[in-house]
TIVO-2410 file (N, C-alpha, C; in nm, 3 decimals):
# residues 140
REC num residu      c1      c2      c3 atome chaine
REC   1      X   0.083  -0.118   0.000     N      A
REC   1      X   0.000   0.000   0.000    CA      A
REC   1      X   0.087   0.124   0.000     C      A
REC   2      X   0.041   0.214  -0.065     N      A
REC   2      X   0.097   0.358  -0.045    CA      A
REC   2      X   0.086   0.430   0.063     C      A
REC   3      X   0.196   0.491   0.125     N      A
REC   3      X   0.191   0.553   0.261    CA      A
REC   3      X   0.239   0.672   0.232     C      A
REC   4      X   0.161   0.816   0.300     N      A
REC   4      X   0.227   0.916   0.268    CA      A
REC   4      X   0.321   0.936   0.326     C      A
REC   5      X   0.430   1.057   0.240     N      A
REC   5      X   0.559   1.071   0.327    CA      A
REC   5      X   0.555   1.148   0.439     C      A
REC   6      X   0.633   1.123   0.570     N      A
REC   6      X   0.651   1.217   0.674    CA      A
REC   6      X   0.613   1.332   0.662     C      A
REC   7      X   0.682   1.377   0.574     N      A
REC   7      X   0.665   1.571   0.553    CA      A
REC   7      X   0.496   1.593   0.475     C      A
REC   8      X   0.425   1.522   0.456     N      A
REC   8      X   0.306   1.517   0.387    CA      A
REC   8      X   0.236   1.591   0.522     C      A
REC   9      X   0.131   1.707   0.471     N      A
REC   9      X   0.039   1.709   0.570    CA      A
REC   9      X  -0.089   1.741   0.449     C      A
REC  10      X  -0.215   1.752   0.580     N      A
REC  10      X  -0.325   1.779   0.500    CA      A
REC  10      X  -0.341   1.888   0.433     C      A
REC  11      X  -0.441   1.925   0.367     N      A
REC  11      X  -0.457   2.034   0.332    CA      A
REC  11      X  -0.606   2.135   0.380     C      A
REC  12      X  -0.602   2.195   0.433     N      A
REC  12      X  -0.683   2.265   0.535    CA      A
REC  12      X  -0.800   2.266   0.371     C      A
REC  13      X  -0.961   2.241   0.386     N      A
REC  13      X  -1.079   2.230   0.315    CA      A
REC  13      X  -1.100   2.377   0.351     C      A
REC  14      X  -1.095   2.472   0.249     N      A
REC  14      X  -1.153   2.581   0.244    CA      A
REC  14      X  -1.274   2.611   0.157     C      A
REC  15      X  -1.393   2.657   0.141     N      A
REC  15      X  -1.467   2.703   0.079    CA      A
REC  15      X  -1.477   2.787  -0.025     C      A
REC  16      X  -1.483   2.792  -0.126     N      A
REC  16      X  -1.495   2.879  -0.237    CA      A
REC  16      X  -1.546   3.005  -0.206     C      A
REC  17      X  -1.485   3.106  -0.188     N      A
REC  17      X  -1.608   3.228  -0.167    CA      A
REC  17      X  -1.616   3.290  -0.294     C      A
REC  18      X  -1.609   3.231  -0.410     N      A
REC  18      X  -1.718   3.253  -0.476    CA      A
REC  18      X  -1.782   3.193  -0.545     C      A
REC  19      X  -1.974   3.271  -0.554     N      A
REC  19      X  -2.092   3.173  -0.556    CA      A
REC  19      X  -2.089   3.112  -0.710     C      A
REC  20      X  -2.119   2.998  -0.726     N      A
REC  20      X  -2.124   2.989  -0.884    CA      A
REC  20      X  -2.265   2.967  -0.956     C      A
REC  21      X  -2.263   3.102  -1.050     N      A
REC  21      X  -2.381   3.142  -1.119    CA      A
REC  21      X  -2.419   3.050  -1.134     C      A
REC  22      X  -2.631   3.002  -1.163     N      A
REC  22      X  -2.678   2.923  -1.230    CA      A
REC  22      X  -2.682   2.952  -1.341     C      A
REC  23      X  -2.659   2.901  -1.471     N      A
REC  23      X  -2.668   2.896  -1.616    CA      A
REC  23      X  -2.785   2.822  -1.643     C      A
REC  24      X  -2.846   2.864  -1.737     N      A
REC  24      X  -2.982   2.774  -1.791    CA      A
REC  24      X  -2.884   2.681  -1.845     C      A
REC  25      X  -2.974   2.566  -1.844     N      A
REC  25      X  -2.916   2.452  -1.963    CA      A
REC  25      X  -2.925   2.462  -2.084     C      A
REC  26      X  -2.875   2.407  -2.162     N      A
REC  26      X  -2.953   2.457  -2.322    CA      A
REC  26      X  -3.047   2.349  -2.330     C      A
REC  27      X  -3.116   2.336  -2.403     N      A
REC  27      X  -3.236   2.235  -2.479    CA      A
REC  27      X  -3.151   2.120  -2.510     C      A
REC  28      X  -3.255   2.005  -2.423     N      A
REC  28      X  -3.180   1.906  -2.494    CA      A
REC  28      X  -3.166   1.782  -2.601     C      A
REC  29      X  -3.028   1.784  -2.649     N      A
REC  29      X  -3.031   1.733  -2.808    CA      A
REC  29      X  -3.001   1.549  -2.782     C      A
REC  30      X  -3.072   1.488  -2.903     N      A
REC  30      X  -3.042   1.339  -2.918    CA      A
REC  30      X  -3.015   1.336  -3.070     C      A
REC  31      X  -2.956   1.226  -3.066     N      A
REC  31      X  -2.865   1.176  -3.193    CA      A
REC  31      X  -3.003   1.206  -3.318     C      A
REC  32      X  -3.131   1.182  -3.247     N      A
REC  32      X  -3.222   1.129  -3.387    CA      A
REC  32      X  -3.303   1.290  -3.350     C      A
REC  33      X  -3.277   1.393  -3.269     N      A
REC  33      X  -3.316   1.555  -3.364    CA      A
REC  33      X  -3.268   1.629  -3.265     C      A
REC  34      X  -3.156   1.692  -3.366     N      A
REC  34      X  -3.084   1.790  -3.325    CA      A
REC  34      X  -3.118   1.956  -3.314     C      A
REC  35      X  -3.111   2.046  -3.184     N      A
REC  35      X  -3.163   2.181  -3.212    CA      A
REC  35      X  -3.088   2.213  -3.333     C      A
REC  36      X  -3.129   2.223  -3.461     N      A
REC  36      X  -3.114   2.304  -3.566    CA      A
REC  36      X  -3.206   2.284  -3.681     C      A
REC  37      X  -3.238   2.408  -3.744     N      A
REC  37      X  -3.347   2.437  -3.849    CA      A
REC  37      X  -3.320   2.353  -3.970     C      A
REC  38      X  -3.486   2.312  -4.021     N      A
REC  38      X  -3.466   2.246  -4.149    CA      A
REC  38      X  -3.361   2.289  -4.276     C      A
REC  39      X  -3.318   2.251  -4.327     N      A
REC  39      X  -3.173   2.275  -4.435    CA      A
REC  39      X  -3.133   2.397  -4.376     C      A
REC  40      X  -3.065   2.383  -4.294     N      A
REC  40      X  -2.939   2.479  -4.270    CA      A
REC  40      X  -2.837   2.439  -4.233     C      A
REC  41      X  -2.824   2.316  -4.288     N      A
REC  41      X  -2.661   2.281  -4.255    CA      A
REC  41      X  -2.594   2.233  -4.416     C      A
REC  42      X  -2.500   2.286  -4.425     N      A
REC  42      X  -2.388   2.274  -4.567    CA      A
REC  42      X  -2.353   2.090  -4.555     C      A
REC  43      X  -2.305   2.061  -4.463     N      A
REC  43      X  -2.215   1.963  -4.414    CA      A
REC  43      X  -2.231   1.885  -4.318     C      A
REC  44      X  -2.296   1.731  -4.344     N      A
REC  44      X  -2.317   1.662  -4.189    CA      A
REC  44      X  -2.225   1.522  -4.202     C      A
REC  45      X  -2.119   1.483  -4.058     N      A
REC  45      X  -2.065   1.385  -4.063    CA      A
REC  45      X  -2.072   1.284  -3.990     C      A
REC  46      X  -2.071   1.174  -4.064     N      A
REC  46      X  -2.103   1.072  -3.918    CA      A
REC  46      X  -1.965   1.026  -3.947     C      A
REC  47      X  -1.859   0.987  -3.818     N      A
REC  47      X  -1.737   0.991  -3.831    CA      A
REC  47      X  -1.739   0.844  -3.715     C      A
REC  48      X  -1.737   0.720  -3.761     N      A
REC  48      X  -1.753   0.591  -3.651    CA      A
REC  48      X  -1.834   0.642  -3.548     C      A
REC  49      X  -1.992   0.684  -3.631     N      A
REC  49      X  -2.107   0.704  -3.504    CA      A
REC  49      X  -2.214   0.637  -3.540     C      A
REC  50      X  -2.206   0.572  -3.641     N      A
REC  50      X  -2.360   0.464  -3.674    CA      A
REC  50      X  -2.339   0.326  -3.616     C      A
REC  51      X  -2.341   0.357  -3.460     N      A
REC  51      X  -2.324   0.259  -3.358    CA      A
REC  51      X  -2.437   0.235  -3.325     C      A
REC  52      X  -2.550   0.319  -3.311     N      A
REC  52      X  -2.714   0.282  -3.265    CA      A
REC  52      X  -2.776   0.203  -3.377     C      A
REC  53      X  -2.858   0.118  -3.323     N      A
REC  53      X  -2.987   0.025  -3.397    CA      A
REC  53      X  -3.069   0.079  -3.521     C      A
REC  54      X  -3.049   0.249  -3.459     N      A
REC  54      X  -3.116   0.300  -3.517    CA      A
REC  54      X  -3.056   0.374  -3.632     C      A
REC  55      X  -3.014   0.382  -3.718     N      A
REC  55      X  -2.908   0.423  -3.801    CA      A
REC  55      X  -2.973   0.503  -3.876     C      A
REC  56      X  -3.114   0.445  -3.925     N      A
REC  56      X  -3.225   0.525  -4.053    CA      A
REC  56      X  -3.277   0.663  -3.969     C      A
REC  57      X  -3.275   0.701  -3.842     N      A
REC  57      X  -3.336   0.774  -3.773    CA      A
REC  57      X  -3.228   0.887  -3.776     C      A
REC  58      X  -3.063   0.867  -3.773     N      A
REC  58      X  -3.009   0.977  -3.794    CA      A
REC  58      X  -2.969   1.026  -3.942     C      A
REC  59      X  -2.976   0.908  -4.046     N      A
REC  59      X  -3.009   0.908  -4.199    CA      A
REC  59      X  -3.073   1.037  -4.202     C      A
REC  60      X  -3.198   1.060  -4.150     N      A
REC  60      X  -3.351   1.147  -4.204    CA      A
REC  60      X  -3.298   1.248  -4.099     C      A
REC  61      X  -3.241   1.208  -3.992     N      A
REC  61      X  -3.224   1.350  -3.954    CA      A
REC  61      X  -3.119   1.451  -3.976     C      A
REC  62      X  -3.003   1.388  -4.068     N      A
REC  62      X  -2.894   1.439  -4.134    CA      A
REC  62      X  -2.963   1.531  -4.266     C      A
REC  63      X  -3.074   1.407  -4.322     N      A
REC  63      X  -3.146   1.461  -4.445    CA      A
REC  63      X  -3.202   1.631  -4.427     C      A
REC  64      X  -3.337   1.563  -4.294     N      A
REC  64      X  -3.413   1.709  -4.260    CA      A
REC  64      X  -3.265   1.847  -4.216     C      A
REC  65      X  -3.159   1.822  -4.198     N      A
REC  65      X  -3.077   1.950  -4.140    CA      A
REC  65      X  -3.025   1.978  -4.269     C      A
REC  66      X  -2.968   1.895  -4.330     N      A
REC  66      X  -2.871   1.954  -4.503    CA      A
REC  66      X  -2.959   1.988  -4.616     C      A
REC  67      X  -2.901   2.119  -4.654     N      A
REC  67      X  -2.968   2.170  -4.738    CA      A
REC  67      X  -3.012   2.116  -4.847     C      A
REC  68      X  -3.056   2.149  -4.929     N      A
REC  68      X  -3.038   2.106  -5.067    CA      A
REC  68      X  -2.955   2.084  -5.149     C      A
REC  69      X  -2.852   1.978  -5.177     N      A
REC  69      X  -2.760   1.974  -5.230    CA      A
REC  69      X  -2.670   1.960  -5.137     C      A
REC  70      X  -2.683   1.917  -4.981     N      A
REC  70      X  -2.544   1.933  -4.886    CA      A
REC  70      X  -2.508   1.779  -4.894     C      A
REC  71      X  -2.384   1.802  -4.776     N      A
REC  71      X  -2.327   1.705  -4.853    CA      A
REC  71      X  -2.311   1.609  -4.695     C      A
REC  72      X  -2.319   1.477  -4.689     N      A
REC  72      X  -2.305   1.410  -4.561    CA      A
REC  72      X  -2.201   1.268  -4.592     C      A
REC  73      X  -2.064   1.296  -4.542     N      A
REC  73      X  -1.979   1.235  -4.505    CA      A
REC  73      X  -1.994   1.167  -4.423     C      A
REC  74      X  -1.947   1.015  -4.469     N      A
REC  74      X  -1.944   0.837  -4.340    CA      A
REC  74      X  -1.819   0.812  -4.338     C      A
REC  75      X  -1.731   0.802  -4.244     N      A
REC  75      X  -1.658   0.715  -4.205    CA      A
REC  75      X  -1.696   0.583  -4.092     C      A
REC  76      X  -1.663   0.499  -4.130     N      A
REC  76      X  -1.715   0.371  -4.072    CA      A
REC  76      X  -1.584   0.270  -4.075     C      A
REC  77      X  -1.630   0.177  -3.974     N      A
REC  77      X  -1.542   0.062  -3.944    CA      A
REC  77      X  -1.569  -0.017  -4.062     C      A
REC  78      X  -1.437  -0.070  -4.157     N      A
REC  78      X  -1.502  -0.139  -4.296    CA      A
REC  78      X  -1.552  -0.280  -4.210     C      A
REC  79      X  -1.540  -0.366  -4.109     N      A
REC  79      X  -1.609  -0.477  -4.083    CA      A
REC  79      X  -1.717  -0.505  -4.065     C      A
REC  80      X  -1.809  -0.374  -4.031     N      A
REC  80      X  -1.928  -0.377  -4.016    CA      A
REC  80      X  -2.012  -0.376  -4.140     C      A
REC  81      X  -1.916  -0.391  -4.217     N      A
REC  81      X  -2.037  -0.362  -4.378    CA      A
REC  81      X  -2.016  -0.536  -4.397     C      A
REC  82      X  -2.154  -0.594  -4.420     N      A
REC  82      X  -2.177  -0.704  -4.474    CA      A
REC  82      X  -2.160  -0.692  -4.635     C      A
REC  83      X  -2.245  -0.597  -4.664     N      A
REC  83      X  -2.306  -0.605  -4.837    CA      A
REC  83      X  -2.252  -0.442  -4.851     C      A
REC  84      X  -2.175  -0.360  -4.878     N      A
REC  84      X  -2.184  -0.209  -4.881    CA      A
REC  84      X  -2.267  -0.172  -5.026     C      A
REC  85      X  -2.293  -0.252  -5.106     N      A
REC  85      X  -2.396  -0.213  -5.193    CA      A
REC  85      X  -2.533  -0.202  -5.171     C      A
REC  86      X  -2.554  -0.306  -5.082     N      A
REC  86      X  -2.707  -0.288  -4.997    CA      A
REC  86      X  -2.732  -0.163  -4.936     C      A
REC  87      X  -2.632  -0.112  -4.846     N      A
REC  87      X  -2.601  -0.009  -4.758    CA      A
REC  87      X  -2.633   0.129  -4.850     C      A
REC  88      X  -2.549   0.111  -4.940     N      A
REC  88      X  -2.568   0.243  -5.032    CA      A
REC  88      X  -2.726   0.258  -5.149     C      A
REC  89      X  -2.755   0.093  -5.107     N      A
REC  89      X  -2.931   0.192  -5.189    CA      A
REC  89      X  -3.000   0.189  -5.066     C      A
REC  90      X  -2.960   0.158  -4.993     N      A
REC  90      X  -3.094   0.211  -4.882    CA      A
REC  90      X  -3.029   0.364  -4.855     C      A
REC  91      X  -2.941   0.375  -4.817     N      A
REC  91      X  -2.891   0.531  -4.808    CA      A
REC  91      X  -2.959   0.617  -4.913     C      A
REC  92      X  -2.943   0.568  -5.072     N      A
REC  92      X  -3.009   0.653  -5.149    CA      A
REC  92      X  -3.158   0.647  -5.166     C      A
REC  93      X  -3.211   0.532  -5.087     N      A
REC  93      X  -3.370   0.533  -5.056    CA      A
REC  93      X  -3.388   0.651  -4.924     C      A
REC  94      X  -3.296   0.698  -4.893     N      A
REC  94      X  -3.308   0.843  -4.761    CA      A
REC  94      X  -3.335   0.895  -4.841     C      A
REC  95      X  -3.299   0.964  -4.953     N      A
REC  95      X  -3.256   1.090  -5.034    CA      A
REC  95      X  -3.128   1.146  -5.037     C      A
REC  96      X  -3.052   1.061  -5.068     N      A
REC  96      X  -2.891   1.091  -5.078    CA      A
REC  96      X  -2.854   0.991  -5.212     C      A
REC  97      X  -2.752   1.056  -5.313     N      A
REC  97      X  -2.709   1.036  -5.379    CA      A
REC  97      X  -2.548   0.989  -5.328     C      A
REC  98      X  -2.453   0.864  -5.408     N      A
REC  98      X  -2.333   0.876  -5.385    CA      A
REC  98      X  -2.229   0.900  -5.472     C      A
REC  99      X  -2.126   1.001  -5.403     N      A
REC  99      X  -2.045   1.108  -5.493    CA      A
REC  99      X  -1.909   1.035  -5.481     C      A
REC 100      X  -1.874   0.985  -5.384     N      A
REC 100      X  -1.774   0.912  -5.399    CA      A
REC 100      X  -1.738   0.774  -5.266     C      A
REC 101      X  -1.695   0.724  -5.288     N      A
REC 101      X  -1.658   0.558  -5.185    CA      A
REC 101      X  -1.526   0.546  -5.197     C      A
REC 102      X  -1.432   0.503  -5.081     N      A
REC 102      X  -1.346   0.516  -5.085    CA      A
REC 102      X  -1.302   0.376  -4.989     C      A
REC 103      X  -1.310   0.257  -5.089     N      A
REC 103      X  -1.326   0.129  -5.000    CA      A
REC 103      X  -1.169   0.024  -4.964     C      A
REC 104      X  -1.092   0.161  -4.997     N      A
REC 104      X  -0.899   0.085  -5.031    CA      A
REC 104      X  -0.875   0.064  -4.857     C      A
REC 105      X  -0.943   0.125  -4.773     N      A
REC 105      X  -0.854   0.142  -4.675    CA      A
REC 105      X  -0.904   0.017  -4.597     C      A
REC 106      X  -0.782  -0.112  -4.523     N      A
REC 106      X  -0.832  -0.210  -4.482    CA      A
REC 106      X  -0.914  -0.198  -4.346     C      A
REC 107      X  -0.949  -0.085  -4.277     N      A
REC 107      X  -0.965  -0.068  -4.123    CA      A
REC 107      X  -1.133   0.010  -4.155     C      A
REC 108      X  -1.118   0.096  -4.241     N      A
REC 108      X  -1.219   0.172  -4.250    CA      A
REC 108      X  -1.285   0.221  -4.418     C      A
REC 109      X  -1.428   0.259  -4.380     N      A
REC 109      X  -1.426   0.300  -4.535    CA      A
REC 109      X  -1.508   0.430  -4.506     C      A
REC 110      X  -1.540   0.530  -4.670     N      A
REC 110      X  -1.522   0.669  -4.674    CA      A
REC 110      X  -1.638   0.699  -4.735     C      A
REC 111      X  -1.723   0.759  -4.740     N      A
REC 111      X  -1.841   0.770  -4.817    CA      A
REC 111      X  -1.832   0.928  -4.799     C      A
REC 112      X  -1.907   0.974  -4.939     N      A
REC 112      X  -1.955   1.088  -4.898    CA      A
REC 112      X  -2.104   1.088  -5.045     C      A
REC 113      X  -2.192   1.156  -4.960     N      A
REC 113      X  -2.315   1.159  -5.023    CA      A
REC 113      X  -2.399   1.296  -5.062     C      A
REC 114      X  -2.461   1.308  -5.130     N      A
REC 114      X  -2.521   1.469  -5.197    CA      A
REC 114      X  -2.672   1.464  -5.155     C      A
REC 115      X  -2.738   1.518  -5.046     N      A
REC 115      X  -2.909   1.564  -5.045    CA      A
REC 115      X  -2.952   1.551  -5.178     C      A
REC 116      X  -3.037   1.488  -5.235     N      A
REC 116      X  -3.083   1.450  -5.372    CA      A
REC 116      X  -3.246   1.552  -5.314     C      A
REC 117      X  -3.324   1.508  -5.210     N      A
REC 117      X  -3.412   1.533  -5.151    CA      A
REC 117      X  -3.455   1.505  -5.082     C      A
REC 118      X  -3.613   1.471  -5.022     N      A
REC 118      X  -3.641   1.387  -4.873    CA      A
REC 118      X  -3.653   1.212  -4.917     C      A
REC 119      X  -3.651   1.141  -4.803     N      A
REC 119      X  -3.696   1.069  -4.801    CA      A
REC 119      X  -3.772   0.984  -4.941     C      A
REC 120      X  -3.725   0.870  -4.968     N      A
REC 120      X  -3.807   0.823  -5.117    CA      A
REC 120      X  -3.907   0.680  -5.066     C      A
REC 121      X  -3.876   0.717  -4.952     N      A
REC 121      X  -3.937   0.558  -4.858    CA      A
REC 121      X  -4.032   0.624  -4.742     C      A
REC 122      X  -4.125   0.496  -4.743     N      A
REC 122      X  -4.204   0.573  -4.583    CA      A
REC 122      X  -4.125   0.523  -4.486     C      A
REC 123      X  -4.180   0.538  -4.394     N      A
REC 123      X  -4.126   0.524  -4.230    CA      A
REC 123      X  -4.135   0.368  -4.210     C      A
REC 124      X  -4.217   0.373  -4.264     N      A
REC 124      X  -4.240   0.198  -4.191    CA      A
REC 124      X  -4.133   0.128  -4.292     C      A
REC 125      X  -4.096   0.158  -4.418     N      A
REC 125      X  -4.029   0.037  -4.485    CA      A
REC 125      X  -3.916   0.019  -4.430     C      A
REC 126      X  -3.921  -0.129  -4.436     N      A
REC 126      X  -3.769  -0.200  -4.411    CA      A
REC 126      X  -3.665  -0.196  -4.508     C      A
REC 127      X  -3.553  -0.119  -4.440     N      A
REC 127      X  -3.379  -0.087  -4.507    CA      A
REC 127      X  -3.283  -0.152  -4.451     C      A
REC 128      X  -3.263  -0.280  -4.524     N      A
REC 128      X  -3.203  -0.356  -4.464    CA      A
REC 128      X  -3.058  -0.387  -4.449     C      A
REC 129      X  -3.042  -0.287  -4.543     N      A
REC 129      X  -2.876  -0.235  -4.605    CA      A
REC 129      X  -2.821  -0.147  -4.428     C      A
REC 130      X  -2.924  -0.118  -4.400     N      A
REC 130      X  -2.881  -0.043  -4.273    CA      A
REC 130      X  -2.858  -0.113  -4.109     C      A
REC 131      X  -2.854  -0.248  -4.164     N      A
REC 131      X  -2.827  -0.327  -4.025    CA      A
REC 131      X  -2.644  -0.371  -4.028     C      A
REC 132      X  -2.559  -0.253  -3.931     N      A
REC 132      X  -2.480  -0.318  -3.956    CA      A
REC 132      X  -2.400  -0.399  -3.829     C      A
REC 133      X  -2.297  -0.440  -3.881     N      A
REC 133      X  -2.264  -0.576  -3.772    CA      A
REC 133      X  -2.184  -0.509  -3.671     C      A
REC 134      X  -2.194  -0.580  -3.558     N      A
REC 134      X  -2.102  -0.545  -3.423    CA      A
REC 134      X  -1.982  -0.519  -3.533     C      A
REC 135      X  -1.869  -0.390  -3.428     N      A
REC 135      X  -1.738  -0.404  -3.483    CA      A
REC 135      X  -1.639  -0.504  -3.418     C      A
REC 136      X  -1.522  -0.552  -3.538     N      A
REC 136      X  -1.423  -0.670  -3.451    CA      A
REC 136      X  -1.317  -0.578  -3.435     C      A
REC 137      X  -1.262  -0.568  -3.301     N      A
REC 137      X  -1.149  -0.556  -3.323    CA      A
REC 137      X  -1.024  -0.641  -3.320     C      A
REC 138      X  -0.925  -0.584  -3.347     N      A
REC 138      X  -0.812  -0.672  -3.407    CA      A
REC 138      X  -0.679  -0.670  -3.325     C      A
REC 139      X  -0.630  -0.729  -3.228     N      A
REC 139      X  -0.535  -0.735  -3.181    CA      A
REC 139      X  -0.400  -0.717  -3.273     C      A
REC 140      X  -0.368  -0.577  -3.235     N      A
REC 140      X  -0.225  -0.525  -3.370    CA      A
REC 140      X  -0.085  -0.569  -3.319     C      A
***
């Protein structure tokens, strides 16, 4: 066990004298709707964050924030893609077009996609391109 040294003493608990302001909280945000207005965002990225079940829920909510024509960048763990062609028409069943894939890299892969428009699917249909697998990792 660790023992303090001789010359160690306490340190006398003094009180802050000063009070600390309350701040409102801001409003609060979840992955599936974020405080910000319909198309006003240029640029949305999911950067190794389509970790939830729910993957189609931040799809539409990337959709509803980027403008017309914006643009939404994936980086992803490449093990989790079973089929990445499946993946990419259900993505373009969101309303996203794909501008470029970038599938060289062995650890990860690169997507980036263009707002085409809303949604080309209802809510209820099943996208099955969007189930993806636990990640492995790899002892280096």
């Amino acid at each position: 066990m660790f023992e303090e040294p001789a010359w160690a003493e306490e340190a006398p608990a003094v009180p802050d004298p000063r009070p600390v302001p309350l701040r409102p909280r801001p409003p609060a945000a979840s992955h599936t709707k974020v405080p910000l207005e319909d198309a006003s965002v240029d640029v949305a990225v999911f950067c190794l964050s389509l970790m939830g079940t729910n993957i189609r829920d931040f799809l539409e909510e990337a959709n509803r924030v980027l403008k017309p024509g914006g643009l939404l960048k994936v980086a992803e763990v490449s093990s989790r893609f079973e089929d990445v062609r499946t993946f990419l028409g259900a993505v373009a069943k969101l309303g996203f077009k794909v501008i470029s894939k970038d599938l060289t890299n062995s650890h990860f892969f690169l997507f980036d996609f263009q707002k085409t428009g809303p949604p080309r699917v209802g809510p209820k249909a099943q996208l099955a391109g969007l189930k993806l697998q636990p990640c492995l990792y790899k002892r280096r």
